[in-house]
Legacy VTK file of the C-alpha trace (Angstrom):
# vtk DataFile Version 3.0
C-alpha trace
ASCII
DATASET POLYDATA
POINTS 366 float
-26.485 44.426 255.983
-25.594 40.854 256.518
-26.315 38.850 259.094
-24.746 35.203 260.031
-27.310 33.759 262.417
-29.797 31.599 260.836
-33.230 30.486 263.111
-36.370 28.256 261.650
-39.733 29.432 261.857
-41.819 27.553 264.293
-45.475 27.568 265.095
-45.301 29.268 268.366
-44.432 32.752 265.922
-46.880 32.079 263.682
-49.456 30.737 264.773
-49.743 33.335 267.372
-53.116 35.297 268.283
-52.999 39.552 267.023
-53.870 41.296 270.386
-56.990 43.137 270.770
-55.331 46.287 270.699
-52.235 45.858 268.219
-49.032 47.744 268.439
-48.911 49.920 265.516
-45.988 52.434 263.973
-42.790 52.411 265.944
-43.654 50.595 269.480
-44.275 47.865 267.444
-40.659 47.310 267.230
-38.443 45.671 269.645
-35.172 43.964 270.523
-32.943 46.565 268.960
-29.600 45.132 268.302
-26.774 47.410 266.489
-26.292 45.972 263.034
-23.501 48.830 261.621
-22.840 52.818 261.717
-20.925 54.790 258.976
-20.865 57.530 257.431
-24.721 59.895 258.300
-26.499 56.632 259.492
-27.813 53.986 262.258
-28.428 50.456 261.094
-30.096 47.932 263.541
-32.218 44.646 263.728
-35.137 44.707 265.530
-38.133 42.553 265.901
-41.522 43.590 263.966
-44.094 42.443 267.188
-47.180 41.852 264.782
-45.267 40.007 261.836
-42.675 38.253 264.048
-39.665 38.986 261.803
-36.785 40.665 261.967
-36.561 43.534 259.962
-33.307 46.264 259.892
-34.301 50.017 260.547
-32.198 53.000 259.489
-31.764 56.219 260.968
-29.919 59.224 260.964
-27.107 59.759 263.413
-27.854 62.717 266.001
-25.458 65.080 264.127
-27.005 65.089 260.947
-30.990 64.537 262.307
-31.364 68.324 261.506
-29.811 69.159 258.573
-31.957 69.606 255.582
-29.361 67.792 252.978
-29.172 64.987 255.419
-32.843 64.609 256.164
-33.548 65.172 251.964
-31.623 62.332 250.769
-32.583 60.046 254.261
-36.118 60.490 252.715
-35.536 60.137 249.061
-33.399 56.878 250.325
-36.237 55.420 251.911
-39.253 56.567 249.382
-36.905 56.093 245.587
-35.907 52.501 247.283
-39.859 51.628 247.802
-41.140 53.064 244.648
-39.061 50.712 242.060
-40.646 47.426 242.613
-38.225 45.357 241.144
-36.267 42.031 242.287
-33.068 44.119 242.986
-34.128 46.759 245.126
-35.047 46.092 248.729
-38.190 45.976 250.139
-38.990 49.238 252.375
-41.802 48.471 255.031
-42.415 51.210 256.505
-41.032 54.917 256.463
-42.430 57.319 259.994
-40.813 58.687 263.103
-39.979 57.034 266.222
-40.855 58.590 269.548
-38.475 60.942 269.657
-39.635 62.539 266.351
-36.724 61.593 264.342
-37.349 59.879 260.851
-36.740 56.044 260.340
-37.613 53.154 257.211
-37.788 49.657 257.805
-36.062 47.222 255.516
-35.477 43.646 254.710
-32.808 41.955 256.619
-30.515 40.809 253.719
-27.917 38.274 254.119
-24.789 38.441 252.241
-21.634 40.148 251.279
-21.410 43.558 249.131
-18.582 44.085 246.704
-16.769 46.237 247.539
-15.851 43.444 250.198
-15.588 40.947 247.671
-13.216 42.426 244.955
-10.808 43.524 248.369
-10.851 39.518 249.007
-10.568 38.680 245.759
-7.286 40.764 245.675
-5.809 39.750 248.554
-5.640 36.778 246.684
-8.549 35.057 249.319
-9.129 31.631 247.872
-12.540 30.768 249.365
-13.566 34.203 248.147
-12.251 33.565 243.998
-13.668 30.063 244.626
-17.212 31.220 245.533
-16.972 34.371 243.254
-15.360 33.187 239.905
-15.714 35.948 236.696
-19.203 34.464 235.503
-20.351 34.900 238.848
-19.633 38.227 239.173
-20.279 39.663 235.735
-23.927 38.129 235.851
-24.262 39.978 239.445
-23.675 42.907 237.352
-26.042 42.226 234.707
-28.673 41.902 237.552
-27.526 45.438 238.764
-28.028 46.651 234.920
-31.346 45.588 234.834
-32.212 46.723 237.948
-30.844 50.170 236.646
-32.374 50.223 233.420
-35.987 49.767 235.550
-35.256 52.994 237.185
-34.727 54.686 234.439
-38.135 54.013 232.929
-39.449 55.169 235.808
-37.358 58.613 235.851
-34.480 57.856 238.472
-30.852 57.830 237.999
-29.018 55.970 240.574
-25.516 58.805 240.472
-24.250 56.783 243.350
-23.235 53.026 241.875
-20.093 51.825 243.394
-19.238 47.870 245.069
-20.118 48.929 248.394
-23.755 49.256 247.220
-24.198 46.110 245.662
-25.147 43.036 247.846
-24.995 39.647 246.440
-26.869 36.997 248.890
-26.063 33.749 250.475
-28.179 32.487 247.428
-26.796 34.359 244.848
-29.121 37.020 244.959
-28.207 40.682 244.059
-29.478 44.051 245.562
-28.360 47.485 244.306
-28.435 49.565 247.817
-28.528 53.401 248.573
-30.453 55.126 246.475
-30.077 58.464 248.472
-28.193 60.079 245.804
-30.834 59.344 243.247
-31.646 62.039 240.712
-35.982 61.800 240.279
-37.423 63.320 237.128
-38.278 67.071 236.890
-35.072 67.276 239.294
-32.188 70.529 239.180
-28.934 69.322 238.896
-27.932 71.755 241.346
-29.843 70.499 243.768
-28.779 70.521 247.702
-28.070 66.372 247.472
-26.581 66.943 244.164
-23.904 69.266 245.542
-23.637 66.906 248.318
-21.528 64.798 245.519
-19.643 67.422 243.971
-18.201 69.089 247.335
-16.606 65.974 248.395
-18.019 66.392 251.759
-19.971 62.677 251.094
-18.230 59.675 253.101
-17.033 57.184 249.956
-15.601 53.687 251.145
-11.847 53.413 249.734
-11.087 50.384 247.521
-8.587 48.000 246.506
-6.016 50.804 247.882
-6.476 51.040 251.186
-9.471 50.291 254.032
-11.571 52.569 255.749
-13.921 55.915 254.924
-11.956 58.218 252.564
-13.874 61.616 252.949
-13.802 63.714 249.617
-12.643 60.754 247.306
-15.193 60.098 244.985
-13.329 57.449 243.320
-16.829 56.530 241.391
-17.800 59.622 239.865
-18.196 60.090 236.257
-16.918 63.023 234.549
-19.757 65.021 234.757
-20.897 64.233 237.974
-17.327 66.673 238.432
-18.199 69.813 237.466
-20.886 72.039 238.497
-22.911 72.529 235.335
-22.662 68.633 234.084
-26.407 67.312 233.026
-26.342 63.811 235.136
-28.645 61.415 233.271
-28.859 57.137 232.451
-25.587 57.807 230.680
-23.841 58.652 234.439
-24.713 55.308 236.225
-23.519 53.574 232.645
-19.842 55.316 233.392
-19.993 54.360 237.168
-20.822 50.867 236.137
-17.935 50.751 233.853
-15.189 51.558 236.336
-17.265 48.673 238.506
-16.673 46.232 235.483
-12.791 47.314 235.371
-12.482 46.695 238.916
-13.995 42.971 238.698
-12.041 42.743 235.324
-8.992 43.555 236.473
-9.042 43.537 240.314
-7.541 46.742 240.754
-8.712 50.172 241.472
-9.848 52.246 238.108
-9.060 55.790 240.064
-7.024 57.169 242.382
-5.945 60.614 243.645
-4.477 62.701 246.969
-7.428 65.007 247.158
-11.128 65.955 244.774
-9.140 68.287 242.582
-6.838 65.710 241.570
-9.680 63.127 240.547
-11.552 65.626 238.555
-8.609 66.764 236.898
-7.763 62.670 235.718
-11.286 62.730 234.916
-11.711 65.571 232.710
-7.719 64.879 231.027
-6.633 61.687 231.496
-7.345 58.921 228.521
-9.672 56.115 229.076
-7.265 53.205 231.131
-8.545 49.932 228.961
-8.725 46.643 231.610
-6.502 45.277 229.205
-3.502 47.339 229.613
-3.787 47.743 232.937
-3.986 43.847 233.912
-2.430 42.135 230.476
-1.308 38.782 232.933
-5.213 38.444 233.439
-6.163 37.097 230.344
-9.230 39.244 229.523
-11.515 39.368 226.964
-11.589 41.417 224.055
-15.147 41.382 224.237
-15.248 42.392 227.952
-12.392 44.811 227.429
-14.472 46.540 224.399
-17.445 46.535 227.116
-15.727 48.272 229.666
-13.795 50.924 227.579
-17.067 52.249 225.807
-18.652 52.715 229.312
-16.083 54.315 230.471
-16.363 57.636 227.262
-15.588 60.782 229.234
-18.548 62.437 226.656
-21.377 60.987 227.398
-22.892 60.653 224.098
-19.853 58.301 223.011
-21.158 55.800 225.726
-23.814 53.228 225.712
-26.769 55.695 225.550
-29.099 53.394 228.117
-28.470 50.561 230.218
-30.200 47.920 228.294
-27.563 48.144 225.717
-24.937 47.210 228.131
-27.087 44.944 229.855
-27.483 43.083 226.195
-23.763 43.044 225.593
-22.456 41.786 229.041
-24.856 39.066 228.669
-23.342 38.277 224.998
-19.849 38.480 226.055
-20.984 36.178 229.119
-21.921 33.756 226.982
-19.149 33.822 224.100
-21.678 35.758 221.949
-21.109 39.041 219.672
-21.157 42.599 221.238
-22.211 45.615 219.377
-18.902 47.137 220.476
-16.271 44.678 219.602
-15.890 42.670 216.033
-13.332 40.355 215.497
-10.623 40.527 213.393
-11.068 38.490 209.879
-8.501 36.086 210.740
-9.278 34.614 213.693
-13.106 34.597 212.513
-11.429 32.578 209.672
-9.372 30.046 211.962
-12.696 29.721 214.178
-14.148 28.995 211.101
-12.240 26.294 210.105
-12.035 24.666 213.235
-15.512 24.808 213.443
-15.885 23.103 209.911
-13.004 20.513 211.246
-15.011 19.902 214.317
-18.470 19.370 212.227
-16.324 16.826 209.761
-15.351 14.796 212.665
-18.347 14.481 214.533
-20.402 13.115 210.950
-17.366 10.906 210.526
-18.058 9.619 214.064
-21.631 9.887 214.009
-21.208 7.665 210.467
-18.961 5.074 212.457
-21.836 4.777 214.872
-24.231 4.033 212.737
-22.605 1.159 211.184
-21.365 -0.697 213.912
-25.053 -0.171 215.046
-25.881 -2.120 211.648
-23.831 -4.412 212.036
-24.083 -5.725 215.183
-28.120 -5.588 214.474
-27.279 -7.905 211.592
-25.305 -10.389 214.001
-28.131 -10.838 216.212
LINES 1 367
366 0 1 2 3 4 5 6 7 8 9 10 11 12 13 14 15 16 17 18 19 20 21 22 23 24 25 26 27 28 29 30 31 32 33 34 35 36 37 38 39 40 41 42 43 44 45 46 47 48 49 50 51 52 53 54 55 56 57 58 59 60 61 62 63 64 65 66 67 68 69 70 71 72 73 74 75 76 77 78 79 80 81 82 83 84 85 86 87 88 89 90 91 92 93 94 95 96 97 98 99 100 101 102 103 104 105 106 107 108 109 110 111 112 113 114 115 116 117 118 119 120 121 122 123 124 125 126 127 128 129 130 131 132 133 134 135 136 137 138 139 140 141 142 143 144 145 146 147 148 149 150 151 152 153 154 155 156 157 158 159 160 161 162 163 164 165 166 167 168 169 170 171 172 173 174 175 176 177 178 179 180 181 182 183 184 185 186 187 188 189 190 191 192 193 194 195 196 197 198 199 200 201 202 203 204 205 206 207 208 209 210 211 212 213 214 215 216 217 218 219 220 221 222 223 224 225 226 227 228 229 230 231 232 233 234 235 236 237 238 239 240 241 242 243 244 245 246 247 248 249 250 251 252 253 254 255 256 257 258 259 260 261 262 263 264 265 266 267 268 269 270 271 272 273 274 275 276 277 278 279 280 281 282 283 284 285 286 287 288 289 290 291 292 293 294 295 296 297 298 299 300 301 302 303 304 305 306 307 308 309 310 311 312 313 314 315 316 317 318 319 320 321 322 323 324 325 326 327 328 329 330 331 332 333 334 335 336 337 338 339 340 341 342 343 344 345 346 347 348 349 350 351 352 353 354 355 356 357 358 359 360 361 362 363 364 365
């Protein structure tokens, strides 16, 4: 939800008298402009009469206003999105019906670009794009998206639905994790209706790095036992889709592909973990990173990073040319980074010590 236009606020707006009798629910809103349409839902701007702004309101297309699935995770959007107060979720305003009865949520107009949009740049070899969106840029985005993740999952919500189209980085370097209509709430069955929304392949997935456009029945972000029917989906499931997220900034390609569902569960459930490293050795990755991304990426769960934080902690290390938990480094080059280091420290005394006398000296002249 981005939007180019950019007005100042002036006193006329806000300075404004509140009628007598105030607009309330949905005639408050006016000025409806179409913003985008995809996939089971309506985005448009529109102007919030009391507050003056301009706020985005979703709704569901006609087709799917009266199907349950459709309606559950519309709601669960809207409601999961409001109830995890944190800096990378956006705010919700208001959640009723409009006058025809359908559901609707207001939202913050964001202004930005998502990911998925970004990395497709990025390989297309776009240079304003890799100039504005360097690695450091991008890998702290997604430390921002881990802690946003982590929050929900002290508060009993998995996201199950993390992929580049649903992360928004702002004009100011601000970063939103979108969509959380796929979210799996505490005390929830696995085999719930939205659930099996995932599974069947019947969800609308944006392609990347491999082609453009809607690719129906492609989860290309799923984690291994987001595949089959009886997989338990907890914290450990947005750690795997976060991984193949990382691989795809690390390497700038796609980490799955596949003709059809059956295909992609089968590379999920067989195929060995693809390390960014051997899949893009001109790029010049990290160990560190590489480590990072391969132990997110476990098909068993339990042989991943067993919360978010723990990733969080280690992209933040490796960011900074730190230790990970998941990567030590080889004797010898600790050895030779050693020395250098001890070559280095020589050379500044010895250069700190030539200082100091020519200070004393020329003190003594004067």
């Amino acid at each position: 939800m981005s939007d180019a236009t950019q007005s100042n606020l002036v006193s006329a707006e806000t300075d404004r008298d509140l009628p007598r009798h105030v607009r309330n629910g949905f005639m408050r809103y006016r000025n409806f402009q179409p913003l985008t349409q995809g996939g089971e839902a309506i985005l448009r701007t529109c102007q919030d009469e009391n507050l003056g702004r301009t706020v985005v309101m979703k709704t569901l297309q006609p087709q799917f206003q009266n199907l349950e699935t459709y309606r559950k995770r519309f709601l669960r959007e809207a409601r999961v999105t409001a109830q995890i107060p944190h800096p990378c979720t956006i705010p919700v305003y208001e959640l009723s019906r409009d006058s025809e009865g359908n559901a609707y949520f207001t939202m913050k107009r964001l202004q930005g670009r998502d990911l998925s949009e970004i990395l497709d740049q990025i390989s297309e070899g776009d240079e304003e794009t890799i100039r504005q969106f360097p690695l450091p840029t991008l890998i702290n985005a997604l430390i921002h998206c881990a802690q946003c993740l982590a929050y929900a999952h002290q508060h009993g919500v998995v996201h199950r639905d993390m992929k580049p189209a649903n992360i928004m980085i702002g004009r100011y370097g601000e970063v939103m994790v979108m969509d959380w209509g796929l979210a799996k709430v505490d005390n929830m069955n696995d085999n719930d209706e939205v659930g099996k929304l995932l599974r069947s392949g019947q969800q609308t997935i944006p392609g990347r790095l491999t082609g453009r456009g809607d690719v129906q029945g492609t989860p290309y972000y799923m984690s291994p036992e987001q595949a089959v029917e009886t997989g338990d989906v907890d914290e450990r499931t947005d750690v795997y889709n976060m991984g193949i997220i990382l691989f795809e900034v690390l390497t700038s390609q796609s980490f799955m592909s596949g003709r059809n569902f059956r295909e992609i569960k089968r590379r999920l459930l067989e195929d060995p973990v693809t390390s960014p490293i051997s899949a893009a050795p001109s790029r010049n990755i990290s160990p560190e990173f590489n480590a990072i991304c391969v132990k997110a990426l476990q098909r068993e769960p339990k042989n991943r990073y067993q919360n978010m934080t723990e990733m969080e902690n280690d992209l933040r290390a490796a960011l900074l040319g730190q230790n990970v938990s998941v990567y030590h480094e080889p004797a010898w080059i600790r050895a030779i980074r050693f020395r250098q280091d001890r070559i280095l420290s020589f050379a500044a005394a010895f250069w700190a010590a030539i200082g100091l006398l020519v200070g004393l000296f020329l003190q003594y002249l004067l």
